[in-house]
KOLKEMAR-260263 format. One line per 3 residues: number of its first residue (from 1); their letters; for each residue x, y, z of N, C-alpha, C. Coordinates in Angstrom, 2 decimals, decimal comma, padded with zeros to 5 digits, always signed. Example, Ala and Ser with C-alpha at 12.3 -4.5 7.8 and 13.67 -1.06 7.14 Angstrom:
1) AS) +013,19 -005,69 +007,80 +012,30 -004,50 +007,80 +013,20 -003,30 +007,80 | +012,85 -002,25 +007,08 +013,67 -001,06 +007,14 +012,90 +000,03 +007,87
***
This chain:
1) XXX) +225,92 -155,45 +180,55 +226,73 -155,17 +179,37 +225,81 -155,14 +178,16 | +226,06 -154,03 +177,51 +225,34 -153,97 +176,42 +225,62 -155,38 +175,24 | +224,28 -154,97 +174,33 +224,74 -156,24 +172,89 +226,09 -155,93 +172,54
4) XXX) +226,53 -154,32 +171,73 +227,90 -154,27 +171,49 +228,87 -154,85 +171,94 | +228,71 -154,39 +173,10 +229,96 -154,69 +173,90 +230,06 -155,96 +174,08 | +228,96 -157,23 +174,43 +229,52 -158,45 +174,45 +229,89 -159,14 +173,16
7) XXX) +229,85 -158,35 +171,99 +230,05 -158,77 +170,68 +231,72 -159,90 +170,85 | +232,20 -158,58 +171,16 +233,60 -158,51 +171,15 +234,43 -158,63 +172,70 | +233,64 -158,73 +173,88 +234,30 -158,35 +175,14 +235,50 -159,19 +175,77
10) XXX) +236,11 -160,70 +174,91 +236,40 -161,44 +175,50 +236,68 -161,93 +173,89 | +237,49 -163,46 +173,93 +238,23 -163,97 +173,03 +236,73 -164,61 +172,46 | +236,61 -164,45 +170,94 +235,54 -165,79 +170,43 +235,58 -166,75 +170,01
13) XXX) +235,23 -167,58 +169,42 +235,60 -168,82 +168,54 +234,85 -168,19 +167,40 | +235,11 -167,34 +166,19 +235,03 -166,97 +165,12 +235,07 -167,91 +163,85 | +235,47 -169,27 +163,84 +235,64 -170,17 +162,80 +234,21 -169,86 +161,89
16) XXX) +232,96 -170,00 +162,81 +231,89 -169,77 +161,86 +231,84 -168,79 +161,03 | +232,06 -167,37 +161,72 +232,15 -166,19 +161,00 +232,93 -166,37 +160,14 | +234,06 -167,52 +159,84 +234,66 -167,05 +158,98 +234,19 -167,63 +157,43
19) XXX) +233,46 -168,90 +157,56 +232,89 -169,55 +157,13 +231,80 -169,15 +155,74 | +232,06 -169,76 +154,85 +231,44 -168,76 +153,02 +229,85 -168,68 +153,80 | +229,11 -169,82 +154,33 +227,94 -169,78 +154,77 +227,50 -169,07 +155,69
22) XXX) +228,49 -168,01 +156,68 +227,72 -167,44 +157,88 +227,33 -166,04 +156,82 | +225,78 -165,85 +158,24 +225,56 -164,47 +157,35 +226,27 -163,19 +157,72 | +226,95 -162,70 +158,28 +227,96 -162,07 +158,46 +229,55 -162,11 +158,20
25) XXX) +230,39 -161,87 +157,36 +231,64 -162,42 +157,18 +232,30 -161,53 +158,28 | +232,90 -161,73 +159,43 +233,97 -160,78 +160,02 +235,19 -160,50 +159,87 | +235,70 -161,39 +158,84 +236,84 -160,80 +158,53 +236,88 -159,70 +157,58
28) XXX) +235,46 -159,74 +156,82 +235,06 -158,54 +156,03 +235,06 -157,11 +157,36 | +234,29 -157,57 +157,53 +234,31 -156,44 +158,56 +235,53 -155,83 +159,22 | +236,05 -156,76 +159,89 +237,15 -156,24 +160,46 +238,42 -155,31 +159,53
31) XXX) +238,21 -155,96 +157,56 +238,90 -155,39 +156,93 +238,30 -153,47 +156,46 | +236,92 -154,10 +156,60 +236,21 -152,29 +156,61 +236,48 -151,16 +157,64 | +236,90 -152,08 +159,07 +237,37 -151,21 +160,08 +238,61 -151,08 +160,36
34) XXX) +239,49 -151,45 +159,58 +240,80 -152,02 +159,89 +241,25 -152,30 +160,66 | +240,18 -153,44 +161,50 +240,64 -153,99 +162,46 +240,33 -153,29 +164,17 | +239,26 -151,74 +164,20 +239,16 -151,32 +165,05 +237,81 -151,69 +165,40
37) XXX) +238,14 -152,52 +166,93 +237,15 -153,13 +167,92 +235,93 -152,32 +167,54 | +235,99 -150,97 +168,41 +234,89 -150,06 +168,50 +234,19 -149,99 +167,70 | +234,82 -149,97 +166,42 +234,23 -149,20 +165,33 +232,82 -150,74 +164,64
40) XXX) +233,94 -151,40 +164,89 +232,93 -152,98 +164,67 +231,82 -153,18 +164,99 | +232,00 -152,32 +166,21 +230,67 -152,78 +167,64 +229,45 -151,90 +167,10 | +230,30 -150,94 +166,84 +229,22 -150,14 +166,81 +228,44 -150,02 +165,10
43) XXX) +229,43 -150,38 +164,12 +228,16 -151,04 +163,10 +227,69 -151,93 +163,05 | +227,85 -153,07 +163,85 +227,18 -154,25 +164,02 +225,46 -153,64 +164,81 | +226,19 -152,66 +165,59 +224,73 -152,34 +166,72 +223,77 -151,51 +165,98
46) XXX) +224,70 -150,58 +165,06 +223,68 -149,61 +163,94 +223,05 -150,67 +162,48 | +223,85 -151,35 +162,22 +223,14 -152,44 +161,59 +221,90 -153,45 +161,82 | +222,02 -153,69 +163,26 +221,11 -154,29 +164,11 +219,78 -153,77 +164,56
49) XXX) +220,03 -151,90 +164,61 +218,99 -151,72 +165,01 +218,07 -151,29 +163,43 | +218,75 -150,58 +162,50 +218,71 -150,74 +161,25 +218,02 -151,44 +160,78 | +218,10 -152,65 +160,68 +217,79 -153,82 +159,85 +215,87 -154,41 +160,89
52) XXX) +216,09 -153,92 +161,76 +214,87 -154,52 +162,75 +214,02 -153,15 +162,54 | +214,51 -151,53 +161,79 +212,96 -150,99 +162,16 +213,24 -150,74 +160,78 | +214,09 -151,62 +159,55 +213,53 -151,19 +157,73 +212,19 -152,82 +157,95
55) XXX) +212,79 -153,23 +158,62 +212,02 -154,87 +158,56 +210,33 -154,84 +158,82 | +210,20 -153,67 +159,80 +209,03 -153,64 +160,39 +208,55 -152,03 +159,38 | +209,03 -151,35 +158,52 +208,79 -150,50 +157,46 +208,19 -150,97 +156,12
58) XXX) +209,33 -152,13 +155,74 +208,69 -152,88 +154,80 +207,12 -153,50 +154,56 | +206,86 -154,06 +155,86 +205,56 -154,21 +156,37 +205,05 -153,75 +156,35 | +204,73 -152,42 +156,11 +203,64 -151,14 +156,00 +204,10 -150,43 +155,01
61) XXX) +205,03 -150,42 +153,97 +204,86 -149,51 +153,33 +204,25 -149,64 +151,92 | +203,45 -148,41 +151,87 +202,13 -148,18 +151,26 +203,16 -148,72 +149,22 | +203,92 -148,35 +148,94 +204,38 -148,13 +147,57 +205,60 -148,72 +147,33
64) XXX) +205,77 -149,57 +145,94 +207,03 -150,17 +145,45 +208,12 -149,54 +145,89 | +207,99 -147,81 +145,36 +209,12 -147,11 +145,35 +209,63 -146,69 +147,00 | +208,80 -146,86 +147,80 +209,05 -146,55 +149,69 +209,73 -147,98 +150,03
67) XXX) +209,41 -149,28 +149,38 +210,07 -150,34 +149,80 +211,72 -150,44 +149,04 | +211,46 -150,01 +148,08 +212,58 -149,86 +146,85 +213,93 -149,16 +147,85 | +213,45 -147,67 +148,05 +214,08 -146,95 +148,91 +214,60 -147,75 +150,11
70) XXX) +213,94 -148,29 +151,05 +214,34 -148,83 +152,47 +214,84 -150,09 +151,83 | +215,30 -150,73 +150,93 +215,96 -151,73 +150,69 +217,30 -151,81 +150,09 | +216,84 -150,24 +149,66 +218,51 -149,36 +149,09 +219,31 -149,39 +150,39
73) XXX) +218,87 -148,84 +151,78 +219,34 -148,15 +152,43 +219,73 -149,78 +153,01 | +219,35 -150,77 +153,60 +219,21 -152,14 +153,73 +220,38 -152,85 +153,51 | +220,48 -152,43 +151,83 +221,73 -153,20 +151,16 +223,11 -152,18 +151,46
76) XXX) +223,05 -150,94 +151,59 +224,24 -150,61 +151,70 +225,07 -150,74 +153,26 | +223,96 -151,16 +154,14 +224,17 -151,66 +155,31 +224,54 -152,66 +155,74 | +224,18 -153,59 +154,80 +224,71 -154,84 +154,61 +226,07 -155,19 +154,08
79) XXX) +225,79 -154,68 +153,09 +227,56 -154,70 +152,57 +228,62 -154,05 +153,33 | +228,55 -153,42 +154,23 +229,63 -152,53 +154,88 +230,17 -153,32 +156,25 | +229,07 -154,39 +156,59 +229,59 -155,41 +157,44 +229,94 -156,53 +156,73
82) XXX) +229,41 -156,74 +155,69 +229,71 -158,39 +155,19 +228,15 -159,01 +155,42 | +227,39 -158,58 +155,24 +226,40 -159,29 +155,37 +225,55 -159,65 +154,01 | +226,21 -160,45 +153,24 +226,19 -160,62 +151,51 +224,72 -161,62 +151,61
85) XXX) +223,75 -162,16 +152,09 +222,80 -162,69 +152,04 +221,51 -161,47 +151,94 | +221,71 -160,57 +152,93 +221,31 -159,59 +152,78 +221,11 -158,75 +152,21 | +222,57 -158,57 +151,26 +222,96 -157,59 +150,39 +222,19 -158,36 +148,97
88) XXX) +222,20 -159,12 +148,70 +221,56 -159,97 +147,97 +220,15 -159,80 +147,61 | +219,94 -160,13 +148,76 +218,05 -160,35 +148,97 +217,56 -158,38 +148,86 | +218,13 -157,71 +149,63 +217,41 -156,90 +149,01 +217,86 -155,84 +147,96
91) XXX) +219,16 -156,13 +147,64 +219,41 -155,75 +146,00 +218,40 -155,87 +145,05 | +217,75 -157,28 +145,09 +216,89 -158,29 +144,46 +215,66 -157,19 +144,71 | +214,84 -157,13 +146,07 +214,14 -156,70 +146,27 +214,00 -155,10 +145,43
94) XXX) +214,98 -154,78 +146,16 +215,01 -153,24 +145,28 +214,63 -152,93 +143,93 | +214,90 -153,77 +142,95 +215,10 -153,81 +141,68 +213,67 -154,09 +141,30 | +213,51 -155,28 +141,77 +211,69 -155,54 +141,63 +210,81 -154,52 +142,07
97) XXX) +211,20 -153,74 +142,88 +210,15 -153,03 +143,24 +210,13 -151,59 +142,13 | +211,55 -151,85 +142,09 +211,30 -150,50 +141,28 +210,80 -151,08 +139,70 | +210,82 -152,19 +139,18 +210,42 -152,57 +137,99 +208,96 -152,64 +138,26
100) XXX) +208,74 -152,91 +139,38 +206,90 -152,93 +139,09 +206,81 -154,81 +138,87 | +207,70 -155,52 +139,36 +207,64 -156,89 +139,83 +207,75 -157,50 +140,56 | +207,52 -156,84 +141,84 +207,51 -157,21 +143,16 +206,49 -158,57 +143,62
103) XXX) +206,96 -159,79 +144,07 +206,32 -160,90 +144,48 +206,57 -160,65 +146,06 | +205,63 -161,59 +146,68 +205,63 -161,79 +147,88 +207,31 -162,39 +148,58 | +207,38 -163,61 +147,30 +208,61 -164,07 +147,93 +210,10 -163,53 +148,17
106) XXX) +209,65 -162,37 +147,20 +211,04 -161,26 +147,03 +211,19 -160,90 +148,75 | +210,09 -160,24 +149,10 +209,94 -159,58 +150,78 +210,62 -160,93 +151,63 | +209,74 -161,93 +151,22 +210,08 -163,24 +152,40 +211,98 -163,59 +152,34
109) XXX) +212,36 -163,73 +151,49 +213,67 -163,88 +150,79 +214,79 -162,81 +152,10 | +213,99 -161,56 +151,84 +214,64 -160,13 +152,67 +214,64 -160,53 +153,94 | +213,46 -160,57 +154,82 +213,24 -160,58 +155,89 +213,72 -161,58 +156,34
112) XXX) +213,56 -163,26 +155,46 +214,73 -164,15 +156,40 +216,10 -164,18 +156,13 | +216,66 -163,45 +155,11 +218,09 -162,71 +155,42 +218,38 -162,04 +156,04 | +217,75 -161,13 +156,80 +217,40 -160,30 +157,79 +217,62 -161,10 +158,76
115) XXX) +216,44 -161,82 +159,43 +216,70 -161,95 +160,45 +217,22 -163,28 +160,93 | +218,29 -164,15 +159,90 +219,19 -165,05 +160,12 +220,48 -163,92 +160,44 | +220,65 -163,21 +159,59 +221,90 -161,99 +159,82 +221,67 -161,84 +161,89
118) XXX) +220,54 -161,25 +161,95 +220,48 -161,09 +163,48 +220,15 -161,81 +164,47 | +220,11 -162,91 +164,07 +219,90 -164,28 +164,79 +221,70 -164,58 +165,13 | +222,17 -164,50 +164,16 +224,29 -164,32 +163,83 +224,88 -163,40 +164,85
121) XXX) +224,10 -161,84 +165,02 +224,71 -161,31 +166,22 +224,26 -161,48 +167,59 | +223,14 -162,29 +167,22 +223,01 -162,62 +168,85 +223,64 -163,75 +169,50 | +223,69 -164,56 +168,36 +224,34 -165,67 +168,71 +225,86 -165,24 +169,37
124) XXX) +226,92 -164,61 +168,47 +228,12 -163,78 +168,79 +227,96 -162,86 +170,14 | +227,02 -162,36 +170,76 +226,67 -161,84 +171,62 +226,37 -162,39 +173,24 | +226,52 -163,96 +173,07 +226,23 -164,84 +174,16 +227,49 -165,23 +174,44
***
């Protein structure tokens, strides 16, 4: 069984998700899909794979404005599941980069919102 599919394949205990602290809200989500399974699965999985090759982009890219860009694309990915830590961090990121104030910790900030967010669907995935 694919990641998608065990997202959702069976009843969950969702209390966390619902929780101000998880990095995914699903009831957000579920209100973006109105409630359709499929549609869930499958931005959770385009989010997932998303978020793992801007992560490994960021890392190489040569210019503010190429990180700026992939952090645009980042955050609007984020927000469409509920993933507001994310949406956050590289809002943040974005902005700095395009100001020409980009710190190290801005990136670090991203990437472990990042990959606590997907640490969240794997966890949901077991």
């Amino acid at each position: 069984m694919g990641f998608a599919a065990r997202l959702f394949s069976g009843p969950q205990e969702l209390s966390s998700a619902r929780d101000a602290d998880a990095p995914i809200d699903l009831v957000h989500l579920a209100r973006q899909t109105m409630g359709d399974r499929e549609l869930e699965q499958e931005l959770l999985a385009l989010f997932d794979r998303q978020a793992a090759q801007i992560a490994d982009k960021l890392r190489s890219a040569r210019s503010d404005l190429t990180g700026a860009e992939l952090a645009h694309k980042l955050k609007g990915s984020a927000r469409a599941i509920g993933a507001a830590a994310v949406a956050i961090a590289a809002d943040h990121y974005e902005h700095a980069a395009r100001a020409g104030v980009l710190r190290q910790d801005d990136a670090d900030r991203l990437v472990a919102a990042t990959a606590e967010a997907r640490a969240f669907l794997r966890e949901l995935a077991n």
